[in-house]
DRENTI-217800 format. One line per field, with one value per residue (C-alpha): residue number from 0; residue in one letter; z, y, x. Coordinates in steps of 0.05 Angstrom, whole numbers. Example, Ala and Ser with C-alpha at 12.3 -4.5 7.8 and 13.67 -1.06 7.14 Angstrom:
bakol: (0, 1) .
torvo: (A, S) .
w: (156, 143) .
v: (-90, -21) .
u: (246, 273) .
This chain:
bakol: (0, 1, 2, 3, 4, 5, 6, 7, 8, 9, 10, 11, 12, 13, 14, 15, 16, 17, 18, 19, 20, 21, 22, 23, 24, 25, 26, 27, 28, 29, 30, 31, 32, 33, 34, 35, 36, 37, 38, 39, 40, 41, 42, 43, 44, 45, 46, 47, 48, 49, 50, 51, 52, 53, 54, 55, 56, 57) .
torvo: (X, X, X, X, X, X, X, X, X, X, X, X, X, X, X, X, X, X, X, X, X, X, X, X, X, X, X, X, X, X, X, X, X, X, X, X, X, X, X, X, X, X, X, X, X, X, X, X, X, X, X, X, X, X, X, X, X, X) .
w: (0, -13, 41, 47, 56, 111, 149, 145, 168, 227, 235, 239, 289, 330, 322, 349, 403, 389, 380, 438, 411, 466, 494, 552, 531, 480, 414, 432, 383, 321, 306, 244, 236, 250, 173, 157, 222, 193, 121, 136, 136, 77, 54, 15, 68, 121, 73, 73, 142, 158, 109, 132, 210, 183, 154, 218, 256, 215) .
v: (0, 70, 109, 159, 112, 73, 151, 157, 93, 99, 178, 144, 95, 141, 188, 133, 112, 49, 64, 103, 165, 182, 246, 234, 286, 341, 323, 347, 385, 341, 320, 314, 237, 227, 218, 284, 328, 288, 312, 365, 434, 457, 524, 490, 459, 506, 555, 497, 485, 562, 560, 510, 544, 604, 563, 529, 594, 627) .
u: (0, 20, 48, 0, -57, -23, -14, -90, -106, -68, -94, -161, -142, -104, -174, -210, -178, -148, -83, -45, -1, 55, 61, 108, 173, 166, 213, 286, 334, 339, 416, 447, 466, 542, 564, 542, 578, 638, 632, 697, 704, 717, 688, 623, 604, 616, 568, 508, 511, 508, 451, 418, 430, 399, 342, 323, 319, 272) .
């Protein structure tokens, strides 16, 4: 099945109460995964990842 039918099937359980949503701890920060912090320095990158800094704060 297509993604975006499984999503609203489980939208309409969750609706209905028969599938429990947890709501313990609010998301945290989201990381970047470890192969991408270790990319390097160079200039391009350093640009993107100001970019994409900039991005997230807007």
């Amino acid at each position: 099945r297509p993604a975006f039918h499984t999503l609203v099937d489980v939208r309409r359980l969750a609706a209905g109460g028969h599938l429990a949503t947890p709501r313990d701890a609010p998301p945290g920060k989201a990381r970047a995964a470890a192969w991408f912090r270790d990319i390097g320095d160079d200039v391009d990158t350093a640009m993107l990842r100001r970019l994409r800094d900039a991005l997230e704060h807007l």
